[in-house]
C-alpha positions as CSV (number, residue, x, y, z in Angstrom):
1,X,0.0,0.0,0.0
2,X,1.2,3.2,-0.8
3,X,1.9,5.4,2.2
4,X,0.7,8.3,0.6
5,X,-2.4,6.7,0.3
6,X,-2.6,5.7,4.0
7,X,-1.2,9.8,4.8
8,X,-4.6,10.9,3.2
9,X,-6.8,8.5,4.7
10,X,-5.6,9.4,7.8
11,X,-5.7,13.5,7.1
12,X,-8.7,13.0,5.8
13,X,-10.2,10.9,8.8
14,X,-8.7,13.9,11.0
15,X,-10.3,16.7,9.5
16,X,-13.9,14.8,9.4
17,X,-13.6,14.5,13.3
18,X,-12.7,18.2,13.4
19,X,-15.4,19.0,12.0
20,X,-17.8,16.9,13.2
21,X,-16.3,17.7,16.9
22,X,-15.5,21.7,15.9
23,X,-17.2,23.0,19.3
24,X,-15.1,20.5,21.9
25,X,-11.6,21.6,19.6
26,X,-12.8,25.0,20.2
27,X,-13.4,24.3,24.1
28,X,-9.6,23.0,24.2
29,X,-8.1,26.1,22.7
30,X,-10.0,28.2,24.9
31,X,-9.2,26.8,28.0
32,X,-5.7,26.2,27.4
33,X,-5.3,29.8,26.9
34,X,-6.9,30.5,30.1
35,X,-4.7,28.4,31.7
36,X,-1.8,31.2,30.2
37,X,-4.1,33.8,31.5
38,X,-3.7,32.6,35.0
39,X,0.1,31.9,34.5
40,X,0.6,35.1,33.5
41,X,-1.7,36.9,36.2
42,X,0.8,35.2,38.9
43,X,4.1,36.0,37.2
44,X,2.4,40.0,37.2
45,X,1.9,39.4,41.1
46,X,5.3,38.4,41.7
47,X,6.5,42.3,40.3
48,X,10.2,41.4,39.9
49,X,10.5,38.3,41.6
50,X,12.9,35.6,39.3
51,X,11.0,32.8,38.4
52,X,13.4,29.6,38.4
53,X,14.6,28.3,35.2
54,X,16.9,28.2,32.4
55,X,15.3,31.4,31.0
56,X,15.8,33.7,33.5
57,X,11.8,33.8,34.7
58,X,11.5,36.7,31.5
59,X,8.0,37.1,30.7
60,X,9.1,36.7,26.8
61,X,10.6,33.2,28.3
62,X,6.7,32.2,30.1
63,X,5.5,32.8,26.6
64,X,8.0,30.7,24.5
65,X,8.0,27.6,27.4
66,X,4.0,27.9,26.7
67,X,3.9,28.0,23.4
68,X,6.4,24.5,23.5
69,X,4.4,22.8,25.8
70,X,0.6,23.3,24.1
71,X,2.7,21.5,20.8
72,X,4.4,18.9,23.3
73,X,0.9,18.1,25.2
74,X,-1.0,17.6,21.3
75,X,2.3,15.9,20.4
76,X,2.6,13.2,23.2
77,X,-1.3,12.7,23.9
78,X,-2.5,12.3,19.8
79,X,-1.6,8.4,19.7
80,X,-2.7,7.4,22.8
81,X,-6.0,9.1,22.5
82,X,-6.4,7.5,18.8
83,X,-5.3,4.0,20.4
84,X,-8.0,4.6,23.6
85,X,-10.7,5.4,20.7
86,X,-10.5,3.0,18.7
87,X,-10.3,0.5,21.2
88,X,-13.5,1.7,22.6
89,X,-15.7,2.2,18.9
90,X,-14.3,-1.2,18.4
91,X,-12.1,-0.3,15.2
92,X,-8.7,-1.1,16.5
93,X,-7.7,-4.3,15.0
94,X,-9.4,-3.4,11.4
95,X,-6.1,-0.5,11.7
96,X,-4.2,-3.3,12.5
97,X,-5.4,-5.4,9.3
98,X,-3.9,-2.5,7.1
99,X,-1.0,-3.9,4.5
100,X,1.1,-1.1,5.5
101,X,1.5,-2.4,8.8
102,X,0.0,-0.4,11.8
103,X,3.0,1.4,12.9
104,X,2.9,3.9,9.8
105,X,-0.5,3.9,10.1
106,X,0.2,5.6,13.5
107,X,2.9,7.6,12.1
108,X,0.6,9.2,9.6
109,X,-1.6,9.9,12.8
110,X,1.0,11.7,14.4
111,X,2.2,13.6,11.5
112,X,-1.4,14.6,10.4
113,X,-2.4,15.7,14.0
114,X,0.7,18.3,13.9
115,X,-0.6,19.6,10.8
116,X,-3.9,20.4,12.2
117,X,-2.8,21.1,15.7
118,X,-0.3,23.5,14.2
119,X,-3.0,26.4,13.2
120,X,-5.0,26.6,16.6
121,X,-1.8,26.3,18.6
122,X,-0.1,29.6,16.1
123,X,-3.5,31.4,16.9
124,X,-3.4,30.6,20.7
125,X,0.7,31.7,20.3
126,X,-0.8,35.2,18.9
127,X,-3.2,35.7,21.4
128,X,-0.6,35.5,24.3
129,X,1.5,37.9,22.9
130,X,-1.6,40.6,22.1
131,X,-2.3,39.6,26.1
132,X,1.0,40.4,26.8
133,X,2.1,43.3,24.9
134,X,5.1,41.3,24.1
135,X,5.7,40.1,20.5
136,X,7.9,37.1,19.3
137,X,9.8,37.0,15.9
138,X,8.5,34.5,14.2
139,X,10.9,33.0,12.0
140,X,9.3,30.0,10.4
141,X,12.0,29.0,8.9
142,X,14.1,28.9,12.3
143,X,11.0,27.6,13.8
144,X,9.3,24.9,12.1
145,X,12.4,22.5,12.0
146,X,13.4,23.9,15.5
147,X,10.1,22.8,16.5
148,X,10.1,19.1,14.7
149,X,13.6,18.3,16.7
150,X,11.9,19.1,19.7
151,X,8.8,17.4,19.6
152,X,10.8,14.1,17.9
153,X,11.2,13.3,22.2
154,X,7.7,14.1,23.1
155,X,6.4,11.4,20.3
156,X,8.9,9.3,21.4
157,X,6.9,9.4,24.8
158,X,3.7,9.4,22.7
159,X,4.3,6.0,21.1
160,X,5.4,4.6,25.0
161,X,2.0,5.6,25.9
162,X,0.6,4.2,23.1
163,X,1.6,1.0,23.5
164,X,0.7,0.9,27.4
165,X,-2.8,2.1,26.0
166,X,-2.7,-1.5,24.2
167,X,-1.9,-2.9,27.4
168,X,-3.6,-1.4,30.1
169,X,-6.3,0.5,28.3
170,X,-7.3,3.2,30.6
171,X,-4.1,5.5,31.2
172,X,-5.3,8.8,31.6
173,X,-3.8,9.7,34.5
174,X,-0.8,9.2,33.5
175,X,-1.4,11.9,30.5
176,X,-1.6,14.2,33.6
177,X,1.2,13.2,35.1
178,X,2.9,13.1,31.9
179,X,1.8,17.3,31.8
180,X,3.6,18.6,34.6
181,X,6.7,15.9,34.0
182,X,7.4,18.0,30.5
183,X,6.7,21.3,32.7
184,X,10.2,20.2,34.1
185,X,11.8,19.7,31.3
186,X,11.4,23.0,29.7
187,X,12.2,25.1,33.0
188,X,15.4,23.1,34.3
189,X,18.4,25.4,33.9
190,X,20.2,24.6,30.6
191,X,23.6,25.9,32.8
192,X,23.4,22.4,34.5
193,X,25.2,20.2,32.9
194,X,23.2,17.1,32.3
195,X,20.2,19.0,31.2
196,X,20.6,19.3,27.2
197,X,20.3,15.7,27.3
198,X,16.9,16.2,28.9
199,X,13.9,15.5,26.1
200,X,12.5,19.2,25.0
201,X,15.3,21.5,27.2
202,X,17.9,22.1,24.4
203,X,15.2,22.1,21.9
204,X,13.0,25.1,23.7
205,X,16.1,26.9,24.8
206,X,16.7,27.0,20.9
207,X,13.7,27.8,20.2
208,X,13.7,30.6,22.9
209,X,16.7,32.0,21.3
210,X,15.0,32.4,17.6
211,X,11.8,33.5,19.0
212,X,13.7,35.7,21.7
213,X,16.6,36.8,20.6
214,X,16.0,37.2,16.6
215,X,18.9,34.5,15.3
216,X,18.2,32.6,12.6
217,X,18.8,28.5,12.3
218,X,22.3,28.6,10.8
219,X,23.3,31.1,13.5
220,X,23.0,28.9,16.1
221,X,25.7,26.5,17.7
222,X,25.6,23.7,15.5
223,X,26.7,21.7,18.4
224,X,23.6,22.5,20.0
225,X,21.3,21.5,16.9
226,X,23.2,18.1,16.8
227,X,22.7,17.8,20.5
228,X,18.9,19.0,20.1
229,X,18.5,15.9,17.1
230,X,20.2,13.1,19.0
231,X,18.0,13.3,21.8
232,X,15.3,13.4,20.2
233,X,15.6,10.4,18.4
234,X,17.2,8.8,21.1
235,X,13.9,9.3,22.8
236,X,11.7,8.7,19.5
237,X,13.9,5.4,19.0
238,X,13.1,4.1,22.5
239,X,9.1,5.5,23.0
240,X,9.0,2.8,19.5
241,X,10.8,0.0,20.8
242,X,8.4,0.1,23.9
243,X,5.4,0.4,21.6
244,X,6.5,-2.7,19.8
245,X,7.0,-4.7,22.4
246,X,3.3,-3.5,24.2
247,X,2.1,-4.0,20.7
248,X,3.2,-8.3,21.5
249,X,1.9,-8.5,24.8
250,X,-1.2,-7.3,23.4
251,X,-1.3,-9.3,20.2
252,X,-0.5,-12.7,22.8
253,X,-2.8,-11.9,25.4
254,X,-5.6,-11.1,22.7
255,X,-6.3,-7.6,24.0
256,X,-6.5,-5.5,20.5
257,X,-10.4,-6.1,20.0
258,X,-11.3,-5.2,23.7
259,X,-11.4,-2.3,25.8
């Protein structure tokens, strides 16, 4: 089967449930960016308090560290919420009859759910920084390979969910946990050492210094970059091996065709 094929099944299949569930996308934006609104009332109360982390507790930093962690929550949760579905409209294992093999069936999943999430997520970026008085350069050039090397770790967590979601079905509190665990990794001071190795830190502090700072990709360390692309498909590499082997236990235990 040709994967283009399976790409636009899968788009298409997207859009149809975007449009048919336009009012609950709409919910999600909306309260996400209230969720900035409160962050951003606080960091005002704290006048010129520091907040910790690697950028300095700059407002221009809150915004950026947002703006990567909506993409990193869509990124990591797509999968697993596609897996929890169709287990429970009883589809799954008709994906998992598709010649192409399910695992690029999933990839086209992930890749057409960063399409889609990419335009509420830029509109929900715009509307913090007309909040805030505070606006980014935008650089999509810099930014939208910047922001593939970073999100290559938070699919790689995606597909480890995934494959639990085979397993054990109902994980949604770890989605939660999952939240607050990435919170971590964007605010950990790059000056400690081990951090850059961290999925998401060296990738948002890039990112940070595009959106921030106004350099372009090929002005950055390259050292950096390479740093920013080894992690992530270190972590990308390992969130598939644990699919896989999630993906057995479920094929031996007979758990695809129930929820």
């Amino acid at each position: 089967m040709n994967l283009g094929t399976v790409f636009l099944a899968v788009f298409r299949r997207e859009w149809t449930m975007i449009k048919r569930y336009l009012v609950n996308s709409i919910s999600s934006l909306i309260s996400v960016y209230f969720i900035f609104i409160l962050i951003f009332m606080g960091f005002k109360s704290m006048s010129n308090y520091a907040m910790a982390g690697s950028l300095e507790g700059s407002l221009e930093g809150t915004i950026v560290g947002f703006f990567v962690w909506t993409f990193t929550i869509y990124a990591f949760s797509d999968l697993s919420w596609s897996l929890i579905s169709e287990a429970q409209a009883g589809t799954l294992e008709q994906l998992y009859l598709a010649p192409c093999g399910f695992k690029w069936v999933g990839a086209c999943t992930v890749l057409a759910n960063f399409v889609f999430s990419s335009v509420p997520i830029m509109v929900l970026l715009f509307a913090m920084m007309a909040t805030t008085g505070k606006w980014m350069n935008l650089d999509f050039v810099s930014l939208v390979p910047l922001l593939a090397i970073t999100l290559l770790g938070a699919y790689g967590f995606g597909f480890a969910l995934g494959g639990l979601a085979l397993v054990f079905k109902r994980i949604q509190a770890l989605f939660q946990i999952m939240q607050f665990v990435f919170i971590g990794f964007l605010i950990i001071p790059m000056r400690i050492a081990w951090a850059k190795f961290l999925p998401l830190a060296m990738g948002n502090s890039l990112i940070y210094t595009v959106m921030v700072d106004g350099a372009r990709i090929w002005e950055l360390p390259l050292n950096d970059i390479l740093i920013a692309i080894a992690v992530g498909v270190a972590y990308l590499a390992v969130g598939i091996v644990i699919f896989s082997q999630c993906e057995n236990v479920a094929k031996s235990r007979g758990l695809l065709g129930h929820y």
